[in-house]
C-alpha positions in Angstrom: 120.4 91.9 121.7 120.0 93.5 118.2 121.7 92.4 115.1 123.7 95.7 115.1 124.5 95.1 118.8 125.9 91.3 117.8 127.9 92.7 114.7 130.1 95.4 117.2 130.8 93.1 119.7 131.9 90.3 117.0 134.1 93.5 115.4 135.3 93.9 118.7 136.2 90.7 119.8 138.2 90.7 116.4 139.9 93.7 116.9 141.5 92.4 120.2 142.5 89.2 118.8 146.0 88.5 118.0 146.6 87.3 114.4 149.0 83.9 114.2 149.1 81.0 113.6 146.9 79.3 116.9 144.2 81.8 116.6 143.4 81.3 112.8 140.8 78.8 113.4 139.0 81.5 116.0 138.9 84.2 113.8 137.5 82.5 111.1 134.7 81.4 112.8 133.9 84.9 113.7 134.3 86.0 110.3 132.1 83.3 109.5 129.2 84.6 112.2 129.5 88.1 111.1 128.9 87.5 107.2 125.7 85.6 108.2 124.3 88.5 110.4 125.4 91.0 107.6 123.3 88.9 105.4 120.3 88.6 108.0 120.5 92.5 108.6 120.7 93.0 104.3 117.5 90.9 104.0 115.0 92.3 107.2 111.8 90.7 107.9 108.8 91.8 105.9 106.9 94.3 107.8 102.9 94.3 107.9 102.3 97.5 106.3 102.9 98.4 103.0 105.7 98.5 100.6 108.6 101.9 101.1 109.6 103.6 98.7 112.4 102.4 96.5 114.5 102.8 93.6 113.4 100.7 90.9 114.4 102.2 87.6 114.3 99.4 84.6 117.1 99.1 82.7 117.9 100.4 79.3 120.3 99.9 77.0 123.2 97.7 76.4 124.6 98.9 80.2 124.2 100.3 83.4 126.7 102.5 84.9 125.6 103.9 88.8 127.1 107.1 90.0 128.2 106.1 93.8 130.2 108.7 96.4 129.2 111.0 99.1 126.7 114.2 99.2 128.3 117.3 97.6 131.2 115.6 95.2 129.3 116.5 92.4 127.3 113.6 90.7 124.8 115.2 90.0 126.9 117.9 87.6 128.3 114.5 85.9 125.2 113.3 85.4 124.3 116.6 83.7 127.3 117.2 81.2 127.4 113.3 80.3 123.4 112.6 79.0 121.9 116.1 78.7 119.2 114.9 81.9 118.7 117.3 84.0 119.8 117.2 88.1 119.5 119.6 90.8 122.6 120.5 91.9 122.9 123.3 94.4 125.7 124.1 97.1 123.9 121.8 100.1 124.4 118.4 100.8 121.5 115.7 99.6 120.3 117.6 96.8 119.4 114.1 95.1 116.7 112.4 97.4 116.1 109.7 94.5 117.7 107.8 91.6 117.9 109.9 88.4 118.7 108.4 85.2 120.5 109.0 82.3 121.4 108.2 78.8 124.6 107.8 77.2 125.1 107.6 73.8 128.4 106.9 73.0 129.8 104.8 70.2 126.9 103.7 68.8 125.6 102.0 72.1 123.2 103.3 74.7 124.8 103.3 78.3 121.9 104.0 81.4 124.1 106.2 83.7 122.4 106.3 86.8 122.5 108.9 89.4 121.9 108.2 93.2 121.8 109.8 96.0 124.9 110.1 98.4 125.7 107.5 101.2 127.2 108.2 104.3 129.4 105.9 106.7 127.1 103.3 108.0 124.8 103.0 104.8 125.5 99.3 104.3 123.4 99.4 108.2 120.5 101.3 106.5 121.9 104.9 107.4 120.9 107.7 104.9 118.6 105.3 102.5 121.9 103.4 102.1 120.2 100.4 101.4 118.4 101.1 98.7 121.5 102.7 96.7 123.6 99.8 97.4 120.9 98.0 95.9 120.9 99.8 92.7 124.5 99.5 92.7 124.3 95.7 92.7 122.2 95.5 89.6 124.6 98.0 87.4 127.7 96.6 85.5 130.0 99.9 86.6 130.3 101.6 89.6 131.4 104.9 89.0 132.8 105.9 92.4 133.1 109.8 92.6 135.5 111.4 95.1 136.3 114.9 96.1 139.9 115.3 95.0 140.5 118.2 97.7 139.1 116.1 100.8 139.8 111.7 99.4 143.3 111.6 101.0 143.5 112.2 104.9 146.4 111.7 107.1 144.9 108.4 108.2 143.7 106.5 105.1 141.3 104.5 107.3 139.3 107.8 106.8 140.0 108.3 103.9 136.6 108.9 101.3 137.7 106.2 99.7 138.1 103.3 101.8 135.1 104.3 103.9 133.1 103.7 100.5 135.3 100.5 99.8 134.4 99.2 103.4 130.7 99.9 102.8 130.1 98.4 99.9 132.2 95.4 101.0 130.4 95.1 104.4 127.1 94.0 102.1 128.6 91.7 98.8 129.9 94.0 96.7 133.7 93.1 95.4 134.7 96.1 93.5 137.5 94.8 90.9 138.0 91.2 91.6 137.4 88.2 90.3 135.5 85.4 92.1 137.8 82.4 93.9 138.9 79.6 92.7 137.4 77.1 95.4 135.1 74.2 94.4 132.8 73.2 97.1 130.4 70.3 97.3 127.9 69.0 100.1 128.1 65.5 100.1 125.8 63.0 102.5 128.8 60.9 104.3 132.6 61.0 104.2 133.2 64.4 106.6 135.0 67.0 104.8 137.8 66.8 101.9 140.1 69.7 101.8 142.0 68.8 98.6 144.4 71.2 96.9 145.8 72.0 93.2 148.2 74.7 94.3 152.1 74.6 93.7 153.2 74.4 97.2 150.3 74.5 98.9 148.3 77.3 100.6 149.6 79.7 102.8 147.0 81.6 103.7 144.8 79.3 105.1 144.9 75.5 106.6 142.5 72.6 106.5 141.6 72.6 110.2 140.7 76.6 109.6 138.5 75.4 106.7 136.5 72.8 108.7 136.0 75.0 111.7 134.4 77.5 108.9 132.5 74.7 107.2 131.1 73.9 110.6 130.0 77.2 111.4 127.8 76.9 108.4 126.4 73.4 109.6 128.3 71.6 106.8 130.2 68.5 108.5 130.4 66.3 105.1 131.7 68.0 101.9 134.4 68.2 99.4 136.6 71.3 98.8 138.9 71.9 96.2 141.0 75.1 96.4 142.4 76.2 92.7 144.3 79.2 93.9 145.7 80.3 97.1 143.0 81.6 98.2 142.4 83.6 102.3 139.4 82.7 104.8 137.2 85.5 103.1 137.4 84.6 100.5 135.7 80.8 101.4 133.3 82.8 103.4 132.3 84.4 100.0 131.9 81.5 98.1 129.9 79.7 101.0 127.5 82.8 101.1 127.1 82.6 97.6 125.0 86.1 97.5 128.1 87.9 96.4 128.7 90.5 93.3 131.6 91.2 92.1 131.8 94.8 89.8 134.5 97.0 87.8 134.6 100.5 89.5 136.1 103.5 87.9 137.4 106.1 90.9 136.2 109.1 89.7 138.3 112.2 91.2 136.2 115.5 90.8 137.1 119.3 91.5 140.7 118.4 90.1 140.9 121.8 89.0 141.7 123.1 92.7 144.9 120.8 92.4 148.5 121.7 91.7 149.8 119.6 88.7 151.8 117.4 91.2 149.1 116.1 93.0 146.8 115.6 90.4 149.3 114.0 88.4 149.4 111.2 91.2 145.8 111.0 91.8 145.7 110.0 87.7 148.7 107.5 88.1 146.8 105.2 90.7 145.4 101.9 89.4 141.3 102.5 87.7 141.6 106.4 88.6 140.0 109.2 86.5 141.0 112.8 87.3 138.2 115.5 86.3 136.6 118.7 86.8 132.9 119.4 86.0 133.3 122.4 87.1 135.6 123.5 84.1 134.7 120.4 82.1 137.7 118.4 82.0 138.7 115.1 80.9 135.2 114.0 80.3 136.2 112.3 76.7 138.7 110.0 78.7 136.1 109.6 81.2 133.6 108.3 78.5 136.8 105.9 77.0 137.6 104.3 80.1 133.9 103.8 81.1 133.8 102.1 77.7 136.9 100.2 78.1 135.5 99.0 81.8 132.8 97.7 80.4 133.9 95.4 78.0 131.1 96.2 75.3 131.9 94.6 71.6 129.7 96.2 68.4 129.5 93.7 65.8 127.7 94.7 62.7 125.9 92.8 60.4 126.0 91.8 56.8 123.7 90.3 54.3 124.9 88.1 51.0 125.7 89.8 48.5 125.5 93.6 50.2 128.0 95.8 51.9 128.0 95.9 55.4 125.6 97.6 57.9 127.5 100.2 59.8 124.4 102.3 61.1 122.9 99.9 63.8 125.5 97.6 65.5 124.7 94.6 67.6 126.0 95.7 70.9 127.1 92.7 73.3 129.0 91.9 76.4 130.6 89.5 79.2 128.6 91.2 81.9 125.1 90.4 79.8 125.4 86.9 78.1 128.4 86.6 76.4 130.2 87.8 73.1 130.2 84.7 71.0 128.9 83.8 67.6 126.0 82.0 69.3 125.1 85.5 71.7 125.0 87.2 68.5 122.6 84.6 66.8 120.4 84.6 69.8 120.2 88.6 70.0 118.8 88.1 66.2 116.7 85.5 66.9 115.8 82.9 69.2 116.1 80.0 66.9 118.6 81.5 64.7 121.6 79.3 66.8 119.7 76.1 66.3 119.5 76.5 62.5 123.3 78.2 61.7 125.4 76.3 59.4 128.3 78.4 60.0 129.4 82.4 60.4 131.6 84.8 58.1 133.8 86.8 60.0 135.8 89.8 59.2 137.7 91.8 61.3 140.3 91.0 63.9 139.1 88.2 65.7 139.6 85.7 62.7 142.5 84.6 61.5 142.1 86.0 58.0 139.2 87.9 56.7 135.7 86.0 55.7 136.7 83.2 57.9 134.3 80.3 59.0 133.4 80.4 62.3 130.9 78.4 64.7 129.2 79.1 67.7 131.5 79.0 70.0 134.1 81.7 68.2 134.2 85.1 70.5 133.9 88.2 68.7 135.7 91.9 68.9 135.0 95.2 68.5 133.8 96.2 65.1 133.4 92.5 64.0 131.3 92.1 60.9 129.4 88.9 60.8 127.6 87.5 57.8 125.4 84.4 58.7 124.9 81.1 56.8 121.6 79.1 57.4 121.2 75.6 57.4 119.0 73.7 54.9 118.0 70.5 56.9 115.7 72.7 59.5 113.5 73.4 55.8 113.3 69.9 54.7 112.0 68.3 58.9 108.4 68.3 57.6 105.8 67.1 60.2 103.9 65.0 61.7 104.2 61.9 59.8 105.7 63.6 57.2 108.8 64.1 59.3 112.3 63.0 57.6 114.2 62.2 60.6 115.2 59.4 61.7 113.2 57.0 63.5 114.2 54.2 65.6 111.0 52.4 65.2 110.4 48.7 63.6 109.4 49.7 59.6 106.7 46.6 59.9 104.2 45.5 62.9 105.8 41.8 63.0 109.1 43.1 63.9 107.9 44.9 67.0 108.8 43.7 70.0 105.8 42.1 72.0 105.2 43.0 75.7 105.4 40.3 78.4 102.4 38.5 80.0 101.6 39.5 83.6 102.4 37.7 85.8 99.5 36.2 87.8 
């Protein structure tokens, strides 16, 4: 029996299983089976012959924004109107047979929009190249998930454009706005397992014999588990794997022109929605500010004693790449340029007051300007022998302290 063949009758056998209380334990064990063969059937054997063809497109620019939906919602347009690149778009579906990318330039900052081709249900099995666009979409910081506004709602909103996409990307590690679980897990040698718990009341959502049935499934009979939030079965599976991402996505509603003002009024009211038309080229400035927003990205500009402040060419950082503290903003400088600070000059409005002194670990905002302040002592080391720092070494050769005979 094929992997696919397991994974249907595991979905199956879940389908038909009551949920309480006694059959928790069951069906976290086959949650537990049919992450592992989702993983197995996301990383294949290596074939004999040669490498396929792929999407590998290096990154550029201070983010990476992918373009994800199905064929015909028009990506390829936003591509177009957003970074000047040009994509065929034509009335058929899969008119993009490859990733085509993009610039940005927005705000001073460089953002790679990429756009790939469209996925059909069943990608996240290899349907439709759907492996290799979930792929790309694993290495951007922002999906951009763009719907058909006149065909995302259905009666049944298990078929719903939306949630087909949502169930996709889930089915191989992708977490589209969430934040990783609070459980702290360690293998340990002896001692079975240690479900501990920091949670005001305790959890709900998941007991301790479901958690060692789960640990067991992954051949982990002596470990310690702390659970920081009140967290589902999952959700443990997730942080067992280990092998998942977890990604900001914008939904992206296109064609809204062929909407009455009601409707799109309460597509645009739904949590990280967008409502658009390339067709008659609307809302693309909001579009550009919430990708922005999304992203998280923090210009800092830089000044030199004595000298105004340089506004042409920011520093460009982020949470998603490094971090956006004084010492990310050293090290995008230079290397060793943390290791010899004496201390930052801050204006803007993440100090208290302006011109404050700041260390390393002070996080920066938008539109910070940062002066830095060397340190002397990394000038005055020396070397060699001519080193100043401080030895621990006896100044004269009577003082040291002589090794033991061996003994015989």
């Amino acid at each position: 029996m094929g992997i696919l063949e397991k994974i249907k009758d595991i979905e199956l056998e879940m389908s038909r299983t009551q949920k309480n209380k006694a059959t928790e334990g069951h069906l976290g064990i086959l949650k537990s089976k049919l992450a592992k063969l989702r993983t197995e059937l996301l990383n294949p054997p290596k074939a004999a012959g040669g490498p396929g063809e792929g999407f590998d497109v290096v990154k550029y620019g201070h983010g990476r924004v992918a373009l994800i939906g199905f064929p015909s919602v028009g990506k390829s347009t936003l591509l177009s109107q957003l970074t000047g690149t040009e994509s065929e778009a034509a009335a058929y579906e899969f008119t993009t047979l490859t990733c085509i990318p993009g610039v940005i330039h927005y705000n001073d900052a460089k953002i790679q929009l990429l756009d790939l081709p469209g996925i059909i249900e069943g990608a996240s099995e290899g349907k439709g190249r759907g492996r290799q666009v979930i792929a790309v979409a694993k290495s951007s910081d922002l999906i951009l998930m763009v719907l058909d506004a006149c065909k995302s709602e259905a009666a049944n909103s298990r078929y719903a454009h939306k949630d087909i996409l949502t169930r996709e990307l889930e089915a191989v590690g992708l977490r589209l706005n969430q934040k990783p679980p609070g459980i702290y897990w360690k293998k340990k040698k002896a001692g079975g397992v240690q479900v501990n718990s920091v949670v005001p009341g305790g959890l709900t959502k998941i007991d301790e014999r479901t958690v060692i049935k789960v640990l067991q499934e992954y051949k982990i009979h002596h470990a310690e588990v702390l659970f920081r939030e009140d967290c589902t079965v999952d959700q443990l599976i997730d942080v067992l794997e280990g092998n998942r991402k977890y990604v900001r996505c914008l939904y992206v509603y296109n064609k809204c022109d062929a909407l009455t003002i009601e409707e799109v009024n309460n597509l645009a009211r739904r949590p990280d929605s967008v409502c658009i038309s390339c067709y008659m080229n609307l809302g693309m400035e909001y579009l550009l500010k919430r990708v922005w927003d999304a992203m998280g990205l923090v210009r800092v500009y830089t000044k030199k004693m004595g000298e105004k402040a340089d506004f042409e060419e920011p520093v460009v950082l982020s949470d998603a790449r490094g971090g956006i503290s004084v010492k990310h903003f050293c090290s995008q400088l230079h290397a060793d340029l943390p290791d010899q600070l004496k201390y930052a000059l801050v204006w803007g409005t993440s100090p208290k007051h302006m011109g404050q002194r700041c260390g390393l670990k002070h996080r920066l905002d938008d539109e910070d300007v940062v002066q830095i302040v060397k340190s002397d002592l990394h000038l005055n080391e020396g070397v060699g022998r001519f080193s100043t720092k401080k030895r621990n070494d006896p100044a004269r050769i009577q003082d040291r302290v002589k090794k033991e005979k061996l003994k015989t």
